[in-house]
C-alpha positions as a printed Julia matrix, in Angstrom:
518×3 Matrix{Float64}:
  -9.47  -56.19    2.53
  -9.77  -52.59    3.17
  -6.72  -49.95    2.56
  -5.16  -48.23    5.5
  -4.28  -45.47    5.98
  -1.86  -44.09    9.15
  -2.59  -40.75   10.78
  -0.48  -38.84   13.12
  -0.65  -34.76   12.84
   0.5   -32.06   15.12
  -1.36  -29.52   12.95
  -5.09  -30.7    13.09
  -6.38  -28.35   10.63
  -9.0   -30.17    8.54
  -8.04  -33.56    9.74
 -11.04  -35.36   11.26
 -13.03  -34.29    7.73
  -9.7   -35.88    5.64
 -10.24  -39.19    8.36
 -14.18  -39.05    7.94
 -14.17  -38.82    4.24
 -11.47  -41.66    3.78
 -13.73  -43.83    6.48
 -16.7   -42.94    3.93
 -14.49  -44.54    0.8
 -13.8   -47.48    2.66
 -10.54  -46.84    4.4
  -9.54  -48.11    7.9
  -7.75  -45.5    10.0
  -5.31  -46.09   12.42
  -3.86  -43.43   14.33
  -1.93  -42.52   17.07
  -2.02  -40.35   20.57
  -3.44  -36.93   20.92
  -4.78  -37.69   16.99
  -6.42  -40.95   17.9
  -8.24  -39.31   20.68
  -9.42  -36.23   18.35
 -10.66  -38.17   15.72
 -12.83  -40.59   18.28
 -13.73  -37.68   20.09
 -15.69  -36.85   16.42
 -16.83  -40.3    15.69
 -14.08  -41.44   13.54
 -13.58  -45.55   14.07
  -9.72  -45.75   14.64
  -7.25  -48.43   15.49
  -4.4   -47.76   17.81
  -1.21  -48.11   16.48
  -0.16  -50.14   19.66
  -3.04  -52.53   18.28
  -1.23  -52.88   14.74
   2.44  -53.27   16.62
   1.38  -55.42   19.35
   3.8   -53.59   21.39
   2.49  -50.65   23.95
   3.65  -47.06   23.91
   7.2   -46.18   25.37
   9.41  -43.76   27.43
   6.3   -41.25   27.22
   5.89  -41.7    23.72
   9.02  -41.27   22.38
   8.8   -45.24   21.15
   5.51  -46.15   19.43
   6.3   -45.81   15.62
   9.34  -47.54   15.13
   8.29  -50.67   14.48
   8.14  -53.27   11.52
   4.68  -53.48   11.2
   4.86  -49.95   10.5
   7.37  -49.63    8.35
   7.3   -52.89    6.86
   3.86  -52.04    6.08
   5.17  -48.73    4.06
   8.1   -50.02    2.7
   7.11  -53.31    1.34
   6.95  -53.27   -2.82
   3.43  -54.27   -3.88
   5.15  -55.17   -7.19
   7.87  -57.84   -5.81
   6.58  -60.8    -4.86
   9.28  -61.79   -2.27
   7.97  -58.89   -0.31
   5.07  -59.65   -0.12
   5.92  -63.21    1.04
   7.82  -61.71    4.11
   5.46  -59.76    5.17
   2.47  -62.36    4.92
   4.89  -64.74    6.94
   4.96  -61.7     9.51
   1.45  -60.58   10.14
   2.39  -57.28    8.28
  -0.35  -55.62    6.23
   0.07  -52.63    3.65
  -0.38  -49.01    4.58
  -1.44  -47.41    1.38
  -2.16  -43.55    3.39
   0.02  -41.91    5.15
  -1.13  -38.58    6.97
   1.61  -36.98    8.96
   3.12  -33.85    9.83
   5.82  -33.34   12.79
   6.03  -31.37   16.29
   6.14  -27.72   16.04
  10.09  -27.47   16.75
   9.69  -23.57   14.92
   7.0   -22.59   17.53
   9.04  -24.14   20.6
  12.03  -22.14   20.19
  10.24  -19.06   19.21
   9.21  -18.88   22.85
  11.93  -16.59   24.72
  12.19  -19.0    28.02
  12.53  -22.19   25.81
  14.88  -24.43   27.72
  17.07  -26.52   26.04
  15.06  -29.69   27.75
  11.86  -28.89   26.49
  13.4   -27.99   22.51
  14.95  -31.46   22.42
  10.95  -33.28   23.54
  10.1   -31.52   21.34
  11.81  -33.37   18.09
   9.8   -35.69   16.07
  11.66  -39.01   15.75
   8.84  -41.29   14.08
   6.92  -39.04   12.31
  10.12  -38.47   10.32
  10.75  -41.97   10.07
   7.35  -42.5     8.55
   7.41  -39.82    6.14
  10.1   -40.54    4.52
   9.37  -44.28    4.92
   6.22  -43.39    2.8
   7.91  -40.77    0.76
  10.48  -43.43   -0.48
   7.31  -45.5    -1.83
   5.52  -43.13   -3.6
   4.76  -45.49   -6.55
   2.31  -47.29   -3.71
   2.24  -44.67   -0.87
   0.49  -42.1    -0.74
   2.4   -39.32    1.81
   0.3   -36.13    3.29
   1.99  -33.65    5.62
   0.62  -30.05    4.53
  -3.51  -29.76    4.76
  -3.76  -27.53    1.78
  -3.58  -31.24   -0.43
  -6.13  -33.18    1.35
  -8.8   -31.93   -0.68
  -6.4   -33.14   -4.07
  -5.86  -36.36   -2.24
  -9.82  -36.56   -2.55
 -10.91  -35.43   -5.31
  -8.76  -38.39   -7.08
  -9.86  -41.02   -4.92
 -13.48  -40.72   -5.57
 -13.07  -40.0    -8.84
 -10.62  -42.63   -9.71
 -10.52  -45.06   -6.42
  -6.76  -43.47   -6.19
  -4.3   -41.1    -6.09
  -2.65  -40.57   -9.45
   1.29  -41.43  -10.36
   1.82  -38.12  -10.65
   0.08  -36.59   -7.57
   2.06  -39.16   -5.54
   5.48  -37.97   -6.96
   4.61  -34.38   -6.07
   3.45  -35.26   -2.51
   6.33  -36.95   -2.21
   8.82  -34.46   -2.54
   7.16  -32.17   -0.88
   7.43  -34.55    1.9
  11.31  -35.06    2.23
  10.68  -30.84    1.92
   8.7   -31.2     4.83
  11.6   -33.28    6.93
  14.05  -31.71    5.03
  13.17  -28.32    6.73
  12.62  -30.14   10.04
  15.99  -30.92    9.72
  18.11  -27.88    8.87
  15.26  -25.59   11.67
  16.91  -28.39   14.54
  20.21  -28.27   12.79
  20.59  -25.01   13.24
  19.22  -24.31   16.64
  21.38  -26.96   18.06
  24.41  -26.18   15.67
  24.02  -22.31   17.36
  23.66  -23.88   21.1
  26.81  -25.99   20.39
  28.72  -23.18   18.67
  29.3   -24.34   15.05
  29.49  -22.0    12.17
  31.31  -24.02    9.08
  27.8   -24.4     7.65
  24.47  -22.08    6.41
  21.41  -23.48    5.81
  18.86  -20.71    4.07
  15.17  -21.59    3.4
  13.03  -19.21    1.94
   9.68  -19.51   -0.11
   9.01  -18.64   -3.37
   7.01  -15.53   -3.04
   7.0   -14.8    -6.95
   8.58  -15.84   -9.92
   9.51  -12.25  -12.06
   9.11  -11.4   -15.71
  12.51  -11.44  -15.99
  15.57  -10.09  -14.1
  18.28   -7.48  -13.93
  17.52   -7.57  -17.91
  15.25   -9.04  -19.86
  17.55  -11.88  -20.72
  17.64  -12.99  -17.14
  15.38  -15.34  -15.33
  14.67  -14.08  -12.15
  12.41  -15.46   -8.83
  11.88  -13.48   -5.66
  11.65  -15.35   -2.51
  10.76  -14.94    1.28
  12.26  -15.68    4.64
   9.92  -17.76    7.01
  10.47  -15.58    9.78
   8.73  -12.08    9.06
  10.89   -9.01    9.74
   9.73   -4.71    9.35
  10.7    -3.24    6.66
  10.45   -6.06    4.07
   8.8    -6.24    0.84
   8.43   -9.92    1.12
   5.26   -8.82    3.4
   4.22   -5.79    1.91
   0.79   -5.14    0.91
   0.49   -4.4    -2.64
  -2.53   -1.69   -3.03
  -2.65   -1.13   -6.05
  -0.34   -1.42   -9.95
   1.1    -3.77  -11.32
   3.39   -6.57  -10.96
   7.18   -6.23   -9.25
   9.57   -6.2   -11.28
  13.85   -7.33  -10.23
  14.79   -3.72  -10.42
  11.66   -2.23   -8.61
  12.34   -4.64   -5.38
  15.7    -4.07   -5.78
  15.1     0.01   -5.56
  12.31   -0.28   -2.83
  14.44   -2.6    -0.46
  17.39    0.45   -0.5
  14.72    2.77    0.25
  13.07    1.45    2.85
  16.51    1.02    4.78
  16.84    4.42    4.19
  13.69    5.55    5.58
  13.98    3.52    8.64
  16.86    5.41    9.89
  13.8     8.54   10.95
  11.96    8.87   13.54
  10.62   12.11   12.73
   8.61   12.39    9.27
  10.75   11.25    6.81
  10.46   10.99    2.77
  12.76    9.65    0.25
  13.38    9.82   -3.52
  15.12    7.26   -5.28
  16.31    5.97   -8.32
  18.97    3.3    -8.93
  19.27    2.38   -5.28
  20.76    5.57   -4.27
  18.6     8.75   -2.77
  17.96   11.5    -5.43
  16.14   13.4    -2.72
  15.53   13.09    0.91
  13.75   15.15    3.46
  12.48   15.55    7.05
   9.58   18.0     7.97
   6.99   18.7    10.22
   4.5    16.52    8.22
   4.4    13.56    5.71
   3.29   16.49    3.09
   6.5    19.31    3.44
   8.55   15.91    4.19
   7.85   15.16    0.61
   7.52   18.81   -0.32
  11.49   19.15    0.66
  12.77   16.0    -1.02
  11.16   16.45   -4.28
  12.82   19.8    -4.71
  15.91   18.93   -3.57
  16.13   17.13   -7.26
  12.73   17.42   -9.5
  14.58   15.8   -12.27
  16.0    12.56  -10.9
  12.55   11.81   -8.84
  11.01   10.6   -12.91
  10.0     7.56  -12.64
  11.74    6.74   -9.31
  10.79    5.41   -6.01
   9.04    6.97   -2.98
   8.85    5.98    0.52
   7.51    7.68    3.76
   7.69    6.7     7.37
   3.97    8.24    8.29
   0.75    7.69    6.7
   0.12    9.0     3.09
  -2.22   11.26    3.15
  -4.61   13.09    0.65
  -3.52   16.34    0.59
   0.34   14.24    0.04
  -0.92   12.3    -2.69
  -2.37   14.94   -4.47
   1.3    16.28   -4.77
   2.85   13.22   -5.58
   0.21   12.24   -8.24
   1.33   15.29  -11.42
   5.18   12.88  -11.05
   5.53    9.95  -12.78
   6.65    7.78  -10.45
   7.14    3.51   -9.93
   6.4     3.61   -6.6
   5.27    4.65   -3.0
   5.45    2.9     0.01
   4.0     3.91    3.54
   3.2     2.2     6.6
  -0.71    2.79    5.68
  -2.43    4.79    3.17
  -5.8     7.22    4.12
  -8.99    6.34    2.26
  -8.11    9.5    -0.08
  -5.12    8.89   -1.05
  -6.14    5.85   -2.27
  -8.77    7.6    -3.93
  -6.4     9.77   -5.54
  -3.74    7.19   -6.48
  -5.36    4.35   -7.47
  -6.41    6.35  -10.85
  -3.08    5.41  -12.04
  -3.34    2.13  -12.66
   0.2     0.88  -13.11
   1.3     2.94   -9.97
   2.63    0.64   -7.29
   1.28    1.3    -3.79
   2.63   -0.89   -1.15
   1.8    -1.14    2.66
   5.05   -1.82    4.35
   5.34   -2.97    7.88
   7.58   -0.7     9.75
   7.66   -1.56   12.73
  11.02   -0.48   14.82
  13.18   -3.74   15.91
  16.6    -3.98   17.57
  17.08   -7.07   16.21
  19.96   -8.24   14.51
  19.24   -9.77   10.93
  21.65  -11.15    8.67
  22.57   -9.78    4.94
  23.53  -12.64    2.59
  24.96  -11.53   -0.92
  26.08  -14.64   -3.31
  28.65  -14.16   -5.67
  29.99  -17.0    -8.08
  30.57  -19.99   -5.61
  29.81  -18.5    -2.88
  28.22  -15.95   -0.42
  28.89  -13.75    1.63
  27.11  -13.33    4.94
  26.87  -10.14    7.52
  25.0    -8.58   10.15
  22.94   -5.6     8.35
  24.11   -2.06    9.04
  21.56   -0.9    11.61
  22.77    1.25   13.8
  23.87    4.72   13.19
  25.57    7.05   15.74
  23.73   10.25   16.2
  25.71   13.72   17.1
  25.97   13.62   20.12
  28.59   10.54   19.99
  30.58   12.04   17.65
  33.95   13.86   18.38
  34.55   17.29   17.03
  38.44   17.4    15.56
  38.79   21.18   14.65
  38.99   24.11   16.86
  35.79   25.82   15.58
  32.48   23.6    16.9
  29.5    23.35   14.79
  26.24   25.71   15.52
  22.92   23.19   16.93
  21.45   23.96   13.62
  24.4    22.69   11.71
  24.71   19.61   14.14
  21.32   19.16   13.57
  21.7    19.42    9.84
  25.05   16.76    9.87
  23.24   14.19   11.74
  20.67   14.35    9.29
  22.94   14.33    6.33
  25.02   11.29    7.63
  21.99    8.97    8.37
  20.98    9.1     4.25
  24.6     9.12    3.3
  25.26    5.77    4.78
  22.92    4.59    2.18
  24.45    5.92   -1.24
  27.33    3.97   -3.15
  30.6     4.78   -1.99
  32.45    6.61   -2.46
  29.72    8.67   -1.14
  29.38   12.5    -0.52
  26.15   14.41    0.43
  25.47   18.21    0.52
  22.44   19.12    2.85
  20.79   21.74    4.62
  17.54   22.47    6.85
  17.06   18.72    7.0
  17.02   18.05    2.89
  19.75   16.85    0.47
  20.96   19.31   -1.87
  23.25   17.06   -3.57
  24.45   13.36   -3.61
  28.01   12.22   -5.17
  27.76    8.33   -5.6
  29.96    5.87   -6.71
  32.93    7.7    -8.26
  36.02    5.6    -8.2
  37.53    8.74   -5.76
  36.08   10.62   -3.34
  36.61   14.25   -4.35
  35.06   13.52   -7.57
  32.1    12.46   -5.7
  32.42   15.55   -3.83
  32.34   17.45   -7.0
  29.41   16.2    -7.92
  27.11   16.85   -5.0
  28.48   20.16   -4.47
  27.79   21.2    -8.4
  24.33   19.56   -8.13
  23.4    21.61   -4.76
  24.99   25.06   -5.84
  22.39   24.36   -9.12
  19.7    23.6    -6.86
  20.62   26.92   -4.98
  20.23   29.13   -7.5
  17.1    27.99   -8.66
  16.1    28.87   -5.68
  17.94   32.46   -6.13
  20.43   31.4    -3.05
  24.07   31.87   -3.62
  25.8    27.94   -1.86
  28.73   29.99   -0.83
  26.48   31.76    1.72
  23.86   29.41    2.27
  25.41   27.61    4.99
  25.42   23.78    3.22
  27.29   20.76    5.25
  28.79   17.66    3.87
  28.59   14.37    5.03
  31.5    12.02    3.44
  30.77    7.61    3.95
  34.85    7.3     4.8
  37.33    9.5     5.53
  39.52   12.49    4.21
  43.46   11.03    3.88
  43.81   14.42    2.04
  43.16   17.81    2.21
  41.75   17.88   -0.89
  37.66   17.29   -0.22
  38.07   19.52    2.58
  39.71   22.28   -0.1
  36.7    21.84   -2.39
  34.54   21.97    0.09
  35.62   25.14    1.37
  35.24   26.99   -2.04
  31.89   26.37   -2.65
  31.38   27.3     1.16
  30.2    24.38    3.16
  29.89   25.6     6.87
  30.61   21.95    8.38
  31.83   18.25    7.95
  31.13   15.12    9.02
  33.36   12.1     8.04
  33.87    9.4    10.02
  37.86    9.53   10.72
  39.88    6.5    11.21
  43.26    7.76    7.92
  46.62    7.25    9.17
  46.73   11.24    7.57
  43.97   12.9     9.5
  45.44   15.39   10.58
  45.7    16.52    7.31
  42.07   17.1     6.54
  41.81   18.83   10.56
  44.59   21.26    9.41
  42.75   22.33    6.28
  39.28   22.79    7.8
  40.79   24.75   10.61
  42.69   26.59    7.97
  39.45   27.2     6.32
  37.76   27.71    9.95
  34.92   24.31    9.0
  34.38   22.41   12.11
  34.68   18.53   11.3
  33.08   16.1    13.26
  33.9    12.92   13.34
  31.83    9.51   13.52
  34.19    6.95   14.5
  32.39    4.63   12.73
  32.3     4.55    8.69
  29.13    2.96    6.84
  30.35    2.16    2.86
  27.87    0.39    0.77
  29.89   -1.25   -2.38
């Protein structure tokens, strides 16, 4: 008697070939619906599962799989005889293939006028059923729901007249992956329509398993949301170097959320997720120009990104630094050229495309995580409220909005000197603020005067990640002559730092909003 095998696929990639061929090693195929129709349609001899049940079609389809000579016929042990006694005393026959994959749920509610009617149609209730009907018999079943392993599936038949022990395990698990993520995409959908939050389900993809981690003791895997977002390195385009490393996608992601906060062009430095140097200019070239000086020794071997396409004359500077990395949004034909001599230099492509859209920021932590909405949004001047009685110049507002959109992204406690649109120094990290303060201040009165500019007349600001509960910052600040502050307010002792800046005549603006990054 021949073997049969049971189709029913809502992605029809390569199917009537995987029918045709199976036909060809003496299979019978029985399918079902839209399936049935596409593989007659291309000549390939079917039998209707209403044929094999006895029993017609249902409440528009919703009812043709559940049946026992469907699931009888996958279930049923080939290696216990009292099996195979009920189902000879009930007409049932074995169903050695099974070739399913489920309704696209993922591509329903995608669509922005979904209604909640046409979501639930569109939930597979059999082809589950006979997945993991077939799944659970994978010592006699052999279960296909992804294309990519019909050619496997085969291979082994013709070469062996079956699928192999092990082949079946594999295909088996990756079918309860298949319903498995089926699941959790309708769990969560309906979980969201019906308000419940006590659960997360993640799924990602293994996008690449690492050398090794943090250090070289530590295994390490890096892997990918399904749903593509800008700014990611999970879909960046690697040009050119070699391999990712933990600490290199670790880097990149903290630049690239840097550089999205610029509209104009925009480059970044960086080096242990924190900004070294950071620039705007009139081009992708004086952008990066800007933020190399504003620290040439940090910048070795650090990270690079832009917001505008790299261009020759760009790459040309970059190439003399050893650095890890560049990313842009595209590359020119010569800087390619030019880079791509330096073949462990990493060149990625990085989508970066502006979106509004709210994504979620999941950090673990020993039995457990932690889950927020991502820091996107960043209030520009002209939200802010000045608290001293001297306002700031346009050129130093201009200079404080810039300096507060690349402070948000260095370790807090975080201070950051700047001026004509480039960082002169960055304080990260120091257990209080004024020490950070004293750091970025130090650094930019060095860069200063290797520039033969004095910082107490060079007209610096400050941009502080939380606020001043004490005059001190605001003290400091004054001596080495910054000409204005931003901070984002919010102390129960305010008016402290407002008295010393007017004292010192600084005008301090104030954010209302406060952006630390632990």
């Amino acid at each position: 008697m021949a073997r049969r095998a049971l189709f029913s696929v809502s992605d029809k990639a390569g199917v009537v070939e995987f029918a045709a061929a199976l036909v060809d090693l003496g299979w019978e195929i029985i399918a079902t619906g839209g399936t049935q129709k596409l593989l007659e349609s291309n000549g390939v001899k079917t039998i209707g599962i209403s044929e094999i049940t006895g029993f017609p079609e249902i409440c528009d389809g919703r009812v043709k799989t559940l049946h026992p000579k469907v699931h009888g016929g996958l279930l049923g042990r080939r290696d216990l005889p009292d099996h195979k006694r009920q189902l000879d005393e009930n007409g049932i026959e074995y169903i050695d293939l099974v070739c399913v994959n489920l309704y696209p749920f993922a591509a329903t509610i995608a669509k922005p006028d979904v209604t909640m009617e046409d979501a639930i149609e569109h939930i597979d209730i059999g082809g589950p059923s006979m997945v993991r009907s077939a799944a659970k018999n994978w010592e006699s079943v052999t279960i296909v729901v992804n294309p990519e392993d019909y050619a496997v599936v085969l291979d082994e038949m013709r070469a062996n007249g079956d699928t192999s022990r092990e082949t079946r395990l594999q295909l088996s698990a990756k079918a309860y992956t298949h319903t498995a993520e089926y699941d959790m995409m309708i769990a969560g959908w309906m979980r969201e329509k019906a308000g419940l939050n006590e659960k997360l389900f993640l799924e990602y993809d293994l996008k690449q398993t690492l050398r090794y981690g943090e250090n070289p003791h530590q295994d390490a895997k890096f892997y990918s949301a399904l749903e593509p977002v800008p700014y990611s390195l999970a879909t960046a385009v690697q040009l050119n170097g070699k391999e990712l490393s933990y600490n290199n996608i670790q880097d990149a992601n903290a630049a690239l959320n840097i550089v999205r906060e610029f509209d104009e062009p925009f480059c970044v430095g960086l080096k242990h997720m924190n900004p070294c140097g950071a620039a705007v200019g009139a081009n992708v070239e004086e952008a990066w120009a800007k933020a190399y000086e504003a620290d040439k020794v940090s910048i070795f071997g650090g990270i690079v990104a832009v917001n505008r396409e790299l261009t020759k004359e760009a790459a040309e500077a970059m190439k003399p630094i050893f650095l890890e990395i560049i990313m842009a949004p595209s590359f020119s034909e010569g800087a390619l050229e030019v880079l791509c001599t330096k073949k462990n230099l990493r060149l990625l492509q990085v989508d970066m495309t502006k979106s509004d859209k709210v994504q979620k920021q999941y950090v673990s932590m020993n039995g457990g995580m932690l889950v927020q909405n991502q820091d996107l949004t960043t209030k520009g001047s002209a939200d802010w409220d000045c608290a001293t009685e001297c306002k700031p110049s346009d050129r130093q507002l201009a200079d404080l909005d810039f300096a507060w959109k690349v402070v948000k992204h260095v370790k807090s406690n975080a201070i950051l000197v700047a001026k004509d649109g480039m960082t002169l120094g960055v304080g990260a990290g120091q257990m209080n603020r004024v020490g950070s303060a004293e750091i970025a201040l130090k650094q930019a009165a060095a860069s200063l005067a290797e520039a033969g500019k004095d910082i107490k007349t060079a007209g610096i600001v400050l941009a502080s990640d939380g606020f001043f509960p004490f005059g001190d910052s605001v003290t400091m600040a004054a001596e080495y002559g910054v000409a204005a502050i931003v901070q984002p307010g919010g102390s129960v002792r305010d008016q402290e730092s407002i008295d010393k800046a007017n004292e010192c005549k600084i005008p301090m603006m104030m954010t209302g909003e406060r952006h630390f990054k632990h």
